[in-house]
N, CA, C and O atoms as a MOPAC input file, in Angstrom:
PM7 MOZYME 1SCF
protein

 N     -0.41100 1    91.09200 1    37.11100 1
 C     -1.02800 1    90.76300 1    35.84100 1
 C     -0.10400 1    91.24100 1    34.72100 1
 O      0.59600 1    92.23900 1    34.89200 1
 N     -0.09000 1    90.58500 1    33.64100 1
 C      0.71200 1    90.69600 1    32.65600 1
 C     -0.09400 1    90.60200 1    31.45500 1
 O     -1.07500 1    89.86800 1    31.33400 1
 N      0.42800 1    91.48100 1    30.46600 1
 C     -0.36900 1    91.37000 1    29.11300 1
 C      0.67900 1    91.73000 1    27.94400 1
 O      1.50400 1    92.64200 1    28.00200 1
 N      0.47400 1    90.78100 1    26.80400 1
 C      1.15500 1    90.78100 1    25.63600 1
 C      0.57400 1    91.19600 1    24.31400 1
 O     -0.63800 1    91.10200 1    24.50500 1
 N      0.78100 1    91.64200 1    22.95600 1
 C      0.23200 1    91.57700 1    22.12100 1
 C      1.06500 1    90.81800 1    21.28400 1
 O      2.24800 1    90.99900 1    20.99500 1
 N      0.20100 1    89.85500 1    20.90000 1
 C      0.89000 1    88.81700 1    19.49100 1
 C     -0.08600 1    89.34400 1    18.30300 1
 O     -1.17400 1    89.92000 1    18.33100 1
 N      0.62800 1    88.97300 1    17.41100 1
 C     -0.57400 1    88.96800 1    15.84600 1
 C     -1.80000 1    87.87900 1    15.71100 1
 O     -1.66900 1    86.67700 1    15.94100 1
 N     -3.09800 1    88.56700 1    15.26800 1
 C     -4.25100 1    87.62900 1    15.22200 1
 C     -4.20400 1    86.15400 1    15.39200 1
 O     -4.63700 1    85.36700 1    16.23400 1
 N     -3.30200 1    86.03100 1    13.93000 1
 C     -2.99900 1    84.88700 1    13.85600 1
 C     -1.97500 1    83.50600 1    14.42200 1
 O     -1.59500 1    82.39400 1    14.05500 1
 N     -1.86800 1    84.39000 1    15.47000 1
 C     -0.75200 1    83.48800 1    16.22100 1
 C     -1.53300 1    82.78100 1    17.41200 1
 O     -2.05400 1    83.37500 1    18.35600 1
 N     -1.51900 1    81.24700 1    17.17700 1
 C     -1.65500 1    80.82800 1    18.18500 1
 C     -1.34100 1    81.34900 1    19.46500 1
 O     -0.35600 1    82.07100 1    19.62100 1
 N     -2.55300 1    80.85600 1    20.94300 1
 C     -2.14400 1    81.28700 1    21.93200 1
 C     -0.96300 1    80.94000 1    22.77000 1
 O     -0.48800 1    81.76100 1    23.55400 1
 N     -0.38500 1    79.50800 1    22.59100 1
 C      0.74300 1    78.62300 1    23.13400 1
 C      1.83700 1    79.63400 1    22.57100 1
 O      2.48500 1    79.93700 1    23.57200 1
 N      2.18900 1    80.07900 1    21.85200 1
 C      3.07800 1    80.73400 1    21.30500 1
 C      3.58200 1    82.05700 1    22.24300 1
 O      4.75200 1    82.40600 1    22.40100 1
 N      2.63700 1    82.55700 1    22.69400 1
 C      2.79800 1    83.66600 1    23.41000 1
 C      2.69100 1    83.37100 1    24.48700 1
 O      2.96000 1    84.36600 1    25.15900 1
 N      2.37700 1    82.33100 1    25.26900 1
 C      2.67300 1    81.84500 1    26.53700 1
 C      3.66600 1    82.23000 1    27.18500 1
 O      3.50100 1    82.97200 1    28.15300 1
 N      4.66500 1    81.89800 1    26.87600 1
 C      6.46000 1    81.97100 1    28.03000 1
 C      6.22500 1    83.62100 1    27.66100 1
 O      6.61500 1    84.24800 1    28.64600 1
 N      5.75100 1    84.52600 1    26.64500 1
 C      5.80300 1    85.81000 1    27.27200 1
 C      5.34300 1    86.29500 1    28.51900 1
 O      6.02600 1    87.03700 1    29.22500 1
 N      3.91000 1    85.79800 1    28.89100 1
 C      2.92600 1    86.26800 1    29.24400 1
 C      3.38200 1    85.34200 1    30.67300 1
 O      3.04300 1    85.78600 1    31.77000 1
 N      4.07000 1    84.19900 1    30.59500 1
 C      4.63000 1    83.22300 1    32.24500 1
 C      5.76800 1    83.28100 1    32.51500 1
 O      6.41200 1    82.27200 1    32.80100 1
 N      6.55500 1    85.13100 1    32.47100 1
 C      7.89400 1    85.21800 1    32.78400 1
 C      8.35200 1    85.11500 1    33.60400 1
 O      8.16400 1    86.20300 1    34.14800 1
 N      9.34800 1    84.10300 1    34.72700 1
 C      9.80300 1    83.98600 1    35.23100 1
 C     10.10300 1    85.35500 1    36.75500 1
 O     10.56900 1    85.19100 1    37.88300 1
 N      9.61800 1    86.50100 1    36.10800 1
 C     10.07100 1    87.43700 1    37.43700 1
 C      8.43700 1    88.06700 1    37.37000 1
 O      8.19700 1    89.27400 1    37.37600 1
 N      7.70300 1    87.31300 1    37.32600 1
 C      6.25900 1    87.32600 1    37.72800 1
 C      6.24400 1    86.38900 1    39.51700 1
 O      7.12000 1    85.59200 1    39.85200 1
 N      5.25300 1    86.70900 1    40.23200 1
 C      5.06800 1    86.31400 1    41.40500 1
 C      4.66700 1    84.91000 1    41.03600 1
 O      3.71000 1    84.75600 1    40.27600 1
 N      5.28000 1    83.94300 1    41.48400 1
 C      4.41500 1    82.64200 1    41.46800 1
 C      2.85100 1    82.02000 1    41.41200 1
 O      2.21800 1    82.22600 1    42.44700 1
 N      2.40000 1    81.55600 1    40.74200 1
 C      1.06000 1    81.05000 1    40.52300 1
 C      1.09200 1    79.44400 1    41.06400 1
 O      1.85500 1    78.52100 1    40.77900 1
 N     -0.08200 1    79.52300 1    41.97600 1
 C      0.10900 1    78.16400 1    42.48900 1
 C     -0.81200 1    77.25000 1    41.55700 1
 O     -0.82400 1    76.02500 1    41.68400 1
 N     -1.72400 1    78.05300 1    40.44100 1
 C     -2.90600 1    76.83600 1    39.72500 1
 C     -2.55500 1    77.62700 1    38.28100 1
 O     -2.41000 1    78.82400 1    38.53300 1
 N     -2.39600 1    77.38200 1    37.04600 1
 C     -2.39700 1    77.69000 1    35.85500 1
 C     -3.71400 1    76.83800 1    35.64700 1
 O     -3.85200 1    75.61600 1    35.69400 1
 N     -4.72100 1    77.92100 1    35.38300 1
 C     -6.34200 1    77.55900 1    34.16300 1
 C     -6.01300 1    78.00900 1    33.26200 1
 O     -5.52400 1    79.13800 1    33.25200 1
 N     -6.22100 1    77.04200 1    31.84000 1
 C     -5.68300 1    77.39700 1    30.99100 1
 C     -6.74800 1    76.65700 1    29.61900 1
 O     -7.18700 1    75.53400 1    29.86800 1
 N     -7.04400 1    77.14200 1    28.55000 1
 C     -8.03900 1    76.07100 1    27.99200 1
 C     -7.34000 1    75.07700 1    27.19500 1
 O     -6.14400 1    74.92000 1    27.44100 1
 N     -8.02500 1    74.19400 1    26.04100 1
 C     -7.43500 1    73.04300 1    25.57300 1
 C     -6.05700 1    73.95300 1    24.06600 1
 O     -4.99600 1    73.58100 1    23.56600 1
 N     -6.52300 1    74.60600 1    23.98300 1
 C     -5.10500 1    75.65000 1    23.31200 1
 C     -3.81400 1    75.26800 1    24.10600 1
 O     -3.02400 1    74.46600 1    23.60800 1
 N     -3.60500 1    75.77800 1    25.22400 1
 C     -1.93900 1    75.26400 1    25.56200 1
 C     -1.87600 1    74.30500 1    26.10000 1
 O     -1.15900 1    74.30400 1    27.10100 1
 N     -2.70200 1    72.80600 1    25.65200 1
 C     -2.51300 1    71.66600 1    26.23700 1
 C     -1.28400 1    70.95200 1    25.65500 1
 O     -1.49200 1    70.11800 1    24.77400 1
 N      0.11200 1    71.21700 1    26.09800 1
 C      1.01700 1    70.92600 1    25.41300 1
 C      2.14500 1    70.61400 1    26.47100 1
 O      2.25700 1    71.14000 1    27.57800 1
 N      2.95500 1    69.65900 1    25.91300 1
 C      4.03500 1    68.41200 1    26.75100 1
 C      5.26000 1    69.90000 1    27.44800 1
 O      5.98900 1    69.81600 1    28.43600 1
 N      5.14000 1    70.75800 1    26.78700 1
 C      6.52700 1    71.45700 1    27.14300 1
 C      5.76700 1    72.36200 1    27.96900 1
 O      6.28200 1    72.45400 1    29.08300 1
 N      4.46700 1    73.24000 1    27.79600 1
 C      3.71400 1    73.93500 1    28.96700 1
 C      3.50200 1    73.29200 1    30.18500 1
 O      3.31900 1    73.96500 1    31.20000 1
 N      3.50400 1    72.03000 1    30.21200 1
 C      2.75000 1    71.40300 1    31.35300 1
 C      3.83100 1    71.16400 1    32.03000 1
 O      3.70400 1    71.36000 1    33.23900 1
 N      5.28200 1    70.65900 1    31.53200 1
 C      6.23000 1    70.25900 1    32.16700 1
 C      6.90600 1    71.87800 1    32.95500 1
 O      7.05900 1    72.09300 1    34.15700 1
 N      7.15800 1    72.66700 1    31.96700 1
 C      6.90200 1    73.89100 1    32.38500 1
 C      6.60600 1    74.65500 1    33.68600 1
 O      7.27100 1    75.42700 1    34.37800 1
 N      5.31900 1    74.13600 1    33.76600 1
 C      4.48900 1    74.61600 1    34.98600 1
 C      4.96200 1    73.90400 1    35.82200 1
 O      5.55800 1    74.44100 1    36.75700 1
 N      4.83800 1    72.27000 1    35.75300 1
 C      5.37100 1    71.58500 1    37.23300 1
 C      6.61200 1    71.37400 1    37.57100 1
 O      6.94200 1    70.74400 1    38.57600 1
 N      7.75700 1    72.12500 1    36.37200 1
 C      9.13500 1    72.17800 1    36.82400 1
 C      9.12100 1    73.97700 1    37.87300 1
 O     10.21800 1    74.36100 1    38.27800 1
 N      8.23200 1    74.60200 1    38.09100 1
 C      7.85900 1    75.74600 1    38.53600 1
 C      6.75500 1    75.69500 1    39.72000 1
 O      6.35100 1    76.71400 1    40.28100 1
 N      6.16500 1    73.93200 1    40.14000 1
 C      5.27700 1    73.89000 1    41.11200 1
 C      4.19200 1    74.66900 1    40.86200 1
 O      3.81500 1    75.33300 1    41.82800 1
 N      3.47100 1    74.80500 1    39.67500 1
 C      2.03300 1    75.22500 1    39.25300 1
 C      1.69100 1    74.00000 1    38.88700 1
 O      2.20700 1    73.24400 1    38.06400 1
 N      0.51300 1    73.84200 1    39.77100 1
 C     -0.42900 1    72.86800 1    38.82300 1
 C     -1.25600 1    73.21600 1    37.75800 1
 O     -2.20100 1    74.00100 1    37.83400 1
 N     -0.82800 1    72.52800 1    36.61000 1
 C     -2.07500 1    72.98900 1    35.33500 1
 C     -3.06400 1    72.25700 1    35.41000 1
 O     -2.96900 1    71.05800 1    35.67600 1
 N     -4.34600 1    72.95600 1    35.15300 1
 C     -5.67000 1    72.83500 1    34.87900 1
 C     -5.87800 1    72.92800 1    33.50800 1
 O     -6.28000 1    74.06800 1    33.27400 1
 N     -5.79200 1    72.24800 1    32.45900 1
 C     -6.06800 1    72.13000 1    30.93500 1
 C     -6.81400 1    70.70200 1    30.55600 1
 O     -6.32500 1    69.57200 1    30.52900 1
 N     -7.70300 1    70.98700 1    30.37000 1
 C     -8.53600 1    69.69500 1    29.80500 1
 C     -7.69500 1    69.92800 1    27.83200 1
 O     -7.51100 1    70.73800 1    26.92300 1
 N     -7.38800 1    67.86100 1    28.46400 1
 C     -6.73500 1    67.59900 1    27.10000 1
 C     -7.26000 1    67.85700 1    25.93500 1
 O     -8.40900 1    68.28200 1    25.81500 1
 N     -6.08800 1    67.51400 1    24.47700 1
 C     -6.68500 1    67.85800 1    23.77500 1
 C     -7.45000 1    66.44600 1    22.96300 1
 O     -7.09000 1    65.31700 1    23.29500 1
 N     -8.25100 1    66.59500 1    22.16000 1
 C     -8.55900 1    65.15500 1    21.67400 1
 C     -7.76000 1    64.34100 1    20.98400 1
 O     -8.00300 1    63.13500 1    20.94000 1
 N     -7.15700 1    64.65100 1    20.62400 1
 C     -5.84400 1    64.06200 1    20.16800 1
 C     -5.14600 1    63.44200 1    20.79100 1
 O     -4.79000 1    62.38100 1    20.27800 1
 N     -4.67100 1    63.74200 1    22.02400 1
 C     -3.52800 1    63.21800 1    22.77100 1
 C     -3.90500 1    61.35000 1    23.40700 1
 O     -4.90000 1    60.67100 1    23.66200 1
 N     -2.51200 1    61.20600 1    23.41700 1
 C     -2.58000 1    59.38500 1    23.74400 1
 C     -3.04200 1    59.27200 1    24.82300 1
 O     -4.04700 1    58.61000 1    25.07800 1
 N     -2.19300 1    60.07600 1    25.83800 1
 C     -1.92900 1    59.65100 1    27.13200 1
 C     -2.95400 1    60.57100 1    27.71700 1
 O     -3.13900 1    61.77200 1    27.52200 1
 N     -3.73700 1    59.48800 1    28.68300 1
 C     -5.35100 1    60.59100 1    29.40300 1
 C     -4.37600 1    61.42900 1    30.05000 1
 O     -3.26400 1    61.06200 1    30.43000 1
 N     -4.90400 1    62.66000 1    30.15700 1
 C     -4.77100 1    63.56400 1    31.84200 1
 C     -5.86000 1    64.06200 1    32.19200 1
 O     -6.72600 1    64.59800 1    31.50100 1
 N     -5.79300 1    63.80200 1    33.75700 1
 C     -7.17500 1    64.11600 1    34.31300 1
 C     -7.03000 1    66.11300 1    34.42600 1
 O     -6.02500 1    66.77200 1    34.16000 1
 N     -8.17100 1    66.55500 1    34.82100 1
 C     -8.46100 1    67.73800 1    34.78400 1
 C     -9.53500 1    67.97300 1    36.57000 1
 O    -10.34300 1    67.17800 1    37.05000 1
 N     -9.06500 1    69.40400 1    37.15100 1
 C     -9.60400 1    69.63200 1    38.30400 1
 C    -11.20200 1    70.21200 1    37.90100 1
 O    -11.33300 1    71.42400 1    37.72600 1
 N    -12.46000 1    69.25000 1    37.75900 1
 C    -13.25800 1    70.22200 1    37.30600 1
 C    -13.52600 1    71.38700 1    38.10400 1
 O    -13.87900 1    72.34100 1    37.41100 1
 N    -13.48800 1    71.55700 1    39.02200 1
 C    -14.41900 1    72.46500 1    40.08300 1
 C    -13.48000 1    73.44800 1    40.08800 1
 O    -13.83600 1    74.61800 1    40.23100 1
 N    -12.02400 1    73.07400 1    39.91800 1
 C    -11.19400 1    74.35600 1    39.71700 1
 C    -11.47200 1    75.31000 1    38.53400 1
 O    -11.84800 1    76.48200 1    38.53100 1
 N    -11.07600 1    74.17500 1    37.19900 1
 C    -11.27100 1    74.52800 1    35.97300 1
 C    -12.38900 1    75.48000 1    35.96600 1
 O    -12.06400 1    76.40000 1    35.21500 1
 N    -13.23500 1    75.62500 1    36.32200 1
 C    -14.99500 1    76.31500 1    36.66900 1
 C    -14.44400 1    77.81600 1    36.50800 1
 O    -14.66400 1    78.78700 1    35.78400 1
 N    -13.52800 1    77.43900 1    37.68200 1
 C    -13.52300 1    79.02000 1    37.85700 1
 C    -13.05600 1    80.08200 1    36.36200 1
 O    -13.32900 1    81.27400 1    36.21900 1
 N    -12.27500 1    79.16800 1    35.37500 1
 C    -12.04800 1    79.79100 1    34.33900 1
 C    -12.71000 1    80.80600 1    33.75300 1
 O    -12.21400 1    81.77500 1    33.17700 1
 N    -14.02400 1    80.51200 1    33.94600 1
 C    -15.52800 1    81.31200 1    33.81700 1
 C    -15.61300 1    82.50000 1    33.76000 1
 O    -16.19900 1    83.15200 1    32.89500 1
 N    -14.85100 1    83.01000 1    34.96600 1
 C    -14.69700 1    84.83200 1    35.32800 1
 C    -14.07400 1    85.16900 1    34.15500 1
 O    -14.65900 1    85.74100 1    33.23500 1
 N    -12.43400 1    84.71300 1    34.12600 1
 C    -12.07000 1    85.09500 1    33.19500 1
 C    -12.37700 1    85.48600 1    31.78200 1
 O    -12.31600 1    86.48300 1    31.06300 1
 N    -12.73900 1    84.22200 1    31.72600 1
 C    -13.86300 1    84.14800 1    29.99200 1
 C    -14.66500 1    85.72300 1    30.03600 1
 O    -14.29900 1    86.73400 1    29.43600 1
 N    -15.67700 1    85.59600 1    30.80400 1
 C    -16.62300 1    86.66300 1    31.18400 1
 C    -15.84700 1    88.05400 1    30.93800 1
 O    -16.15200 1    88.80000 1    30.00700 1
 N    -14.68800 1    88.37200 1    31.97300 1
 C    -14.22700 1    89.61500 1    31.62400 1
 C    -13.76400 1    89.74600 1    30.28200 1
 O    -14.09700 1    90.85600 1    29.86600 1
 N    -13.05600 1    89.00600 1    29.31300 1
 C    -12.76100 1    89.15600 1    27.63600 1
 C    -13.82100 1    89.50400 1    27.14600 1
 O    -13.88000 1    90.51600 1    26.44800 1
 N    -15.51800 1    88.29300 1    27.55400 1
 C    -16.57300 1    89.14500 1    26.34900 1
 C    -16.97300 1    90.42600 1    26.86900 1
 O    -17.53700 1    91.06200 1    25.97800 1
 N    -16.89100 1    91.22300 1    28.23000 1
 C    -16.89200 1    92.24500 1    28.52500 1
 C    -16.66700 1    93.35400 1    27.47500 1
 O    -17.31200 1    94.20600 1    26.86500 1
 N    -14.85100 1    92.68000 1    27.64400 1
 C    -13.89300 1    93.83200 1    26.78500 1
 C    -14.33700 1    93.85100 1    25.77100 1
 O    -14.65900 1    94.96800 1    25.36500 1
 N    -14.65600 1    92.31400 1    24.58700 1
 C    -14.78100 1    92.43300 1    23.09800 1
 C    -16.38100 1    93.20300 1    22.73300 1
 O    -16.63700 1    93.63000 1    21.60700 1
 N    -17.33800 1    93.27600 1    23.87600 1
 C    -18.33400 1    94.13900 1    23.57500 1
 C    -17.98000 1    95.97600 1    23.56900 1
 O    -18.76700 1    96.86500 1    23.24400 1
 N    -16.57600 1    96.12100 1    24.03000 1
 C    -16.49000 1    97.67700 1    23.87600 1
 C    -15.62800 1    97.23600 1    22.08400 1
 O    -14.77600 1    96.44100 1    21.68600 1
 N    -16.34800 1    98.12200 1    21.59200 1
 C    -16.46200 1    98.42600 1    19.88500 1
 C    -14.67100 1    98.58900 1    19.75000 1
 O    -13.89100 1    98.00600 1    18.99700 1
 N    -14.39300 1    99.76800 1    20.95200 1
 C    -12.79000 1    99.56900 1    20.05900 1
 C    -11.96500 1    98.75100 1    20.30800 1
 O    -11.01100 1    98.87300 1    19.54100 1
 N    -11.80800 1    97.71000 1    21.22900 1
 C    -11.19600 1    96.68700 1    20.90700 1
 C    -12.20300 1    95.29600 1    20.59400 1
 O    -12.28400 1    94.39500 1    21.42900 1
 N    -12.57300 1    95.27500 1    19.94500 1
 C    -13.28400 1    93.89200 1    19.16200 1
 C    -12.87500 1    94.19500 1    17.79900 1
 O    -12.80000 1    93.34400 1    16.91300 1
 N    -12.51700 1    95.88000 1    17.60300 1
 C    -12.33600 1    96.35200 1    15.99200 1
 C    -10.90700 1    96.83300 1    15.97800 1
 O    -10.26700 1    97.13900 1    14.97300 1
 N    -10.48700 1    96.86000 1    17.24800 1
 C     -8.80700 1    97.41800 1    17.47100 1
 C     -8.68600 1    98.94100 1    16.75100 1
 O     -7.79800 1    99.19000 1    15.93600 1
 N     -9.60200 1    99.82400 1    17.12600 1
 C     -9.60300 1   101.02300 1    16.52100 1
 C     -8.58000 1   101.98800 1    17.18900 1
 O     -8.54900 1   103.16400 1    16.82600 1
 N     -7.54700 1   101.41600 1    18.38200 1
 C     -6.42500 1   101.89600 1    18.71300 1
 C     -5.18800 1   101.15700 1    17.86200 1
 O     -4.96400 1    99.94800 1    17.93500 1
 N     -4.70400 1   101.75300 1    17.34200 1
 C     -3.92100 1   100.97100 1    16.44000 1
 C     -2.28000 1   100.73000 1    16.92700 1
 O     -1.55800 1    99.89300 1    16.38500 1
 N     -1.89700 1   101.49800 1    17.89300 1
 C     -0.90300 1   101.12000 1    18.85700 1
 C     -1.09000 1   100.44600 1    19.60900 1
 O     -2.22500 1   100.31800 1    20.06800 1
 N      0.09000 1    99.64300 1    20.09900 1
 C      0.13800 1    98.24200 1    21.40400 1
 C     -0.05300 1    99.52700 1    22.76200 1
 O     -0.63700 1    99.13100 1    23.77100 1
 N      0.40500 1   100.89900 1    22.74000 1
 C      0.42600 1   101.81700 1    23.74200 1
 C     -1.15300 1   102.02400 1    24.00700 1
 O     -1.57400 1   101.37400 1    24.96400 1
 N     -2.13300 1   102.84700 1    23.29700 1
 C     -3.21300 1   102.67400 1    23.03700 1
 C     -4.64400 1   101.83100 1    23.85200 1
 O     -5.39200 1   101.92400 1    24.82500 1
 N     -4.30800 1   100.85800 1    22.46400 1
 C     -4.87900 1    99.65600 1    22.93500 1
 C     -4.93300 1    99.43700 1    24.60200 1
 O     -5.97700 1    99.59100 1    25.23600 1
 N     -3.61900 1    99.04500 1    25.23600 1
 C     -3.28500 1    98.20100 1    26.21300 1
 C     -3.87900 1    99.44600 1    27.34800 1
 O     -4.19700 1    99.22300 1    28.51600 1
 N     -3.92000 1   100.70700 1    26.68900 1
 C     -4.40400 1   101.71100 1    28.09100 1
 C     -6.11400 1   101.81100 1    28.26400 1
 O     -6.80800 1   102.25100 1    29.18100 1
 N     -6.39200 1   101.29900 1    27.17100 1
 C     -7.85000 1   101.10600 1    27.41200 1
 C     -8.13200 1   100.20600 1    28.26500 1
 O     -9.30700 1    99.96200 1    28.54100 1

């Protein structure tokens, strides 16, 4: 597992290739939500043999289908974040170091 800190305001696609570095163990499924539904992530992944799971965005021309029953599982994940954002100091970031923070 790997974890990054970007600024609030930074999109999540942005911090992606931190967080999918290359001397990480291979992932055979990337779940991912409609945030990094993007031509260079996706190519990305299947120049690396991950299949992405990203339901498109509404925008885009070209359909891509999506694994629902995989996608599902995204769920846990979700679940453990509102976990975390219900403990007070990080929903308010009352550790104000990336050291801090990340040891909570």
């Amino acid at each position: 597992m790997r974890t990054e800190i970007t600024p609030g305001q930074t999109s999540d696609y942005l911090g992606f290739n931190l967080v999918m570095a290359d001397n990480l163990p291979r992932p055979s499924v990337l779940l991912a939500d409609r945030g990094y539904d993007a031509d260079k992530i996706r190519g990305g992944m299947e120049a690396r043999n991950v299949l992405p799971v990203i339901p498109m965005r509404k925008s885009r021309k070209k359909r891509i289908g999506v694994d629902r029953s995989l996608y599902r599982l995204r769920n846990l994940v979700e679940r453990c974040f509102n976990k975390l954002k219900n403990a007070r100091r990080v929903a308010t970031r009352y550790d104000k170091t990336a050291e801090s923070f990340l040891g909570f």
